[in-house]
N, C-alpha and C positions, 0 to 999 in steps of 0.2 A: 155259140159265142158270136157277138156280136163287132165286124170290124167296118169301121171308117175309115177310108184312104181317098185322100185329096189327090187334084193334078193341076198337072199348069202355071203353075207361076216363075217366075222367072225375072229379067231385067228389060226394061222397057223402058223406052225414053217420054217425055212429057209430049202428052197427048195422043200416045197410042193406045193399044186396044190387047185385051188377056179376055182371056174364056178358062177357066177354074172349071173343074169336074169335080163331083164327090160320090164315089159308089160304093153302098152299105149292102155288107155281105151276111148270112146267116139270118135272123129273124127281120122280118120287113112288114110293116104296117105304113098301108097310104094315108090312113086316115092320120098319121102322127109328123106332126111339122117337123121340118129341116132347114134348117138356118145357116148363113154364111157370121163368121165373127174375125174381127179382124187386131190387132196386139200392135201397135206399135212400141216402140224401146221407148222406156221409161214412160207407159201408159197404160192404163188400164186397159182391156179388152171389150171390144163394142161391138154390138150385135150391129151388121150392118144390111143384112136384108132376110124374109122369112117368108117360108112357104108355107100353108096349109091346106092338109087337104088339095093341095090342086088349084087352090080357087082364091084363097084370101091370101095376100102378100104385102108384106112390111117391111119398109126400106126405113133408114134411117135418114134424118135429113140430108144429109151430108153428101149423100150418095144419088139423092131422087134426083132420076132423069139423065143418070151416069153410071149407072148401073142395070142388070135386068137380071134376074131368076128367077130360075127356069126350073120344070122336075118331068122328069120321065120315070111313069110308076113302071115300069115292062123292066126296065134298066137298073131298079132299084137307087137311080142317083139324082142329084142336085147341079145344075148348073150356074155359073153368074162370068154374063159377061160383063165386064169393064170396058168402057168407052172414056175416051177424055182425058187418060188418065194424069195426075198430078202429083208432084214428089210427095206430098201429105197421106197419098193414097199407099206410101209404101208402110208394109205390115205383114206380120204373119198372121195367112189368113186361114182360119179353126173352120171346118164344116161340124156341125152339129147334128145331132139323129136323137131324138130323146135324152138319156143320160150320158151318153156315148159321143165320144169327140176321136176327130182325126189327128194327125199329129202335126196336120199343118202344113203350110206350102207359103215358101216366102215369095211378095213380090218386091220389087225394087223401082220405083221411077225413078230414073236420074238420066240425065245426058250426059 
């Protein structure tokens, strides 16, 4: 069976900095992308950066240049740090692994 479990989030004031962790337990393929997605209230949910393979990475506007992940295949996980951040960036943020979701980890910007 396969589990996802996020870390890291938390309350942060405007313009600080989060580092999220996602470590996928039970079957693990590198060749298959893992993805950060993020929910704000009363929004649909938005993929906001993606890994594959190691090599190809896709952020969403929003976030290029304010964001970075990251994957360590030995660790089986996903990382994204958050630089800059901005009340807008507050969300529950989903790590992804194929069909397989975490349960999430809230962050908060606000002073």
């Amino acid at each position: 069976q396969v589990q996802v479990v996020e870390s890291g989030g938390g309350l942060v004031q405007p313009g600080g900095s989060l580092r999220l962790s996602c470590a996928v337990s039970g079957m693990f393929s590198e060749t298959i992308a893992m993805a950060w997605y993020r929910q704000a209230p009363g929004k649909q949910r938005e993929l906001v950066a993606r890994i594959i393979a190691g090599s190809t990475i896709n952020y969403a506007d929003s976030v290029k240049g304010q964001f970075t992940i990251t994957k360590d295949n030995a660790k089986n996980s996903v990382y994204l740090q958050m630089y800059s951040l901005k009340p807008e960036d507050t969300a529950v943020y989903y790590c992804n692994y194929s069909v397989f979701w975490g349960q999430g980890t809230q962050v908060t910007v606000s002073s």
